[in-house]
C-alpha angles and dihedrals in degrees: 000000000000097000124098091200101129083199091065089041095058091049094040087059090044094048089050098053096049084053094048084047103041087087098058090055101271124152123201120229116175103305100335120085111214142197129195118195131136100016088300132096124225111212123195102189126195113206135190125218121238082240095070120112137162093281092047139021118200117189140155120196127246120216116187139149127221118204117215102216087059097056105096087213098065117224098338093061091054091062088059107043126121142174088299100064094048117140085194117040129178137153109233092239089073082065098060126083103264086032094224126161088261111201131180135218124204117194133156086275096058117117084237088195086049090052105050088043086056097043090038096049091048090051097051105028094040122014101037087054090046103049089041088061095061089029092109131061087247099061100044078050095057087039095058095038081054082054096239111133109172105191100017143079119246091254088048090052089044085058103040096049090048099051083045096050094044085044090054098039085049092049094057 
């Protein structure tokens, strides 16, 4: 990529890792990548900093999973879920090995091809592993009996484990 545009650097690492996604059954929407499988949606989100401007962009990336049977609007209300509405939230630094808020910068200095290789490679290879995992009620199920709640507070994971686990008692 020869610009130095951060803007089409920044649309250039979203669009890649759409493409390196696509395969595993990603969508893109805007700058989120989603997943729908076993009544629940995976989300990657790409966000922007405040700080951003037209000479730097500064963004992390969200990764969440919204159950189904939690949404209170059945199966429309799937199709229209976003970070937001995640029942599992949880920034893609916690997934590396020191688990910092990692956050980017893209300038007209930034190795836009290494940065796409870095950012691609973290998406594949980290957070899509990680989001299909907890990508079915039985394992959100098995994450909040452990008592992790990423995203959540503990009274939020107490409420949520308890409606899925009723849902799913009432479905067999």
């Amino acid at each position: 990529m020869t610009t130095l545009d951060p803007k089409a650097i920044y649309d250039h690492v979203v669009a890649s890792c759409a493409e390196t996604l696509r395969s595993a059954g990603y969508a893109r929407r805007g700058s989120s990548l989603r997943k729908e499988a076993n009544g629940n949606v995976a989300i990657v989100e790409f966000q922007k900093s405040s700080k951003s401007n037209a000479e730097a962009i500064v963004f992390t990336i969200n990764l969440g999973i919204v159950c189904g049977r939690l949404l209170e609007g059945g199966e429309s209300s799937l199709k229209k879920v976003g970070i937001v509405d995640a029942h599992v939230r949880q920034r893609v630094g916690m997934l590396l090995a020191d688990r910092p808020d990692k956050w980017w910068t893209i300038d007209p200095k930034t190795d836009a091809n290494s940065l796409i290789e870095e950012i691609s490679s973290l998406i594949e290879y980290e957070a899509a592993p990680y989001l299909d995992r907890h990508l079915n009620d039985d394992a959100l199920v098995a994450l909040w009996e452990s008592g992790q709640s990423p995203g959540l507070t503990e009274t939020q994971r107490l409420r949520y484990l308890t409606r899925l686990t009723s849902a799913k008692e009432c479905a067999e």
